[in-house]
C-alpha positions in Angstrom: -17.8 47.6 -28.6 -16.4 51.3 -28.4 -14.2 52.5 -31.3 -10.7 53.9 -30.6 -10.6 57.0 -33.4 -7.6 57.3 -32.1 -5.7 54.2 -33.6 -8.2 54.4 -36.7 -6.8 58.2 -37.3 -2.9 56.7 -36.7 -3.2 54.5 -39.2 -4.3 56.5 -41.8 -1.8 59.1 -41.1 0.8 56.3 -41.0 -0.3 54.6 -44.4 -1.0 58.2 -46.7 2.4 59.0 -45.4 4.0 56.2 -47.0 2.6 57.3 -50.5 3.1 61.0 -49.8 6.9 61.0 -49.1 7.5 58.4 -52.1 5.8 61.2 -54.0 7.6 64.1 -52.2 10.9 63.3 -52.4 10.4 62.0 -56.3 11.9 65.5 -57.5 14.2 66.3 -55.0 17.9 66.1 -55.2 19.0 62.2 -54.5 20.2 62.6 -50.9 16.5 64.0 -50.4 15.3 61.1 -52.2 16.9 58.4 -50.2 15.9 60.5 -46.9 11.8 60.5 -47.9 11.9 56.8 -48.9 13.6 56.3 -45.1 10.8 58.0 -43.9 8.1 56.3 -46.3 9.7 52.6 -45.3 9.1 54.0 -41.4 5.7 54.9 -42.6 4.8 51.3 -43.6 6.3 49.2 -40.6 4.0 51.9 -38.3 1.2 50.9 -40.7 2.6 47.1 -39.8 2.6 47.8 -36.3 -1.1 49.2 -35.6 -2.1 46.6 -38.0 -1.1 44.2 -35.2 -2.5 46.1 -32.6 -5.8 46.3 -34.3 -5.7 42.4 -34.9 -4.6 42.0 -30.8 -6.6 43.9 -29.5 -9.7 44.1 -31.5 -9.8 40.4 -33.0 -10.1 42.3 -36.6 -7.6 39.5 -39.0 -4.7 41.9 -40.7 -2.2 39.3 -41.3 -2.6 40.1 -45.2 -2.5 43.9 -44.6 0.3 43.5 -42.8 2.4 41.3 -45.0 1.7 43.6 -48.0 2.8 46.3 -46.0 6.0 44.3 -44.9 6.7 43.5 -48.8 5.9 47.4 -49.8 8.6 48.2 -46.5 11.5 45.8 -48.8 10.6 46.9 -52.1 11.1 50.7 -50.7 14.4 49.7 -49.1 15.7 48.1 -52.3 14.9 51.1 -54.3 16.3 53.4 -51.9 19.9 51.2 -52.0 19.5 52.1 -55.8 20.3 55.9 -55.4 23.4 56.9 -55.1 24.3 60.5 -54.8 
């Protein structure tokens, strides 16, 4: 079977980024905030997204990656609707 590095290399861009824009926008001013955890909840339903690709097209089962990343995707979007600025 060939390996697409290509998809491997998306999703590990797509899943760090959720963690580093939760981190990088911990400090900033709230508008900021709320903008990085926009990004980071963008971040996981990408991560959602390949994870079904992978499992299409590949055969490779993701259903469990992909729910935690769907439940990670709400919890960010509650928190976001926290900040108020």
């Amino acid at each position: 079977m060939s390996r697409d590095f290509s998809l491997c290399d998306q999703i590990k861009r797509a899943s760090v980024s959720v963690a580093a824009n939760i981190a990088e926008g911990y400090y900033r001013s709230q508008r900021q905030t709320k903008n990085y955890l926009g990004i980071a909840s963008g971040s996981a339903n990408e991560t959602v997204t390949l994870l079904v690709i992978i499992n299409s097209v590949y055969d490779i089962k993701t259903e469990d990656l992909q729910n935690e990343y769907k439940v990670l995707g709400k919890q960010i979007n509650a928190f976001s609707k926290t900040i108020r600025y």
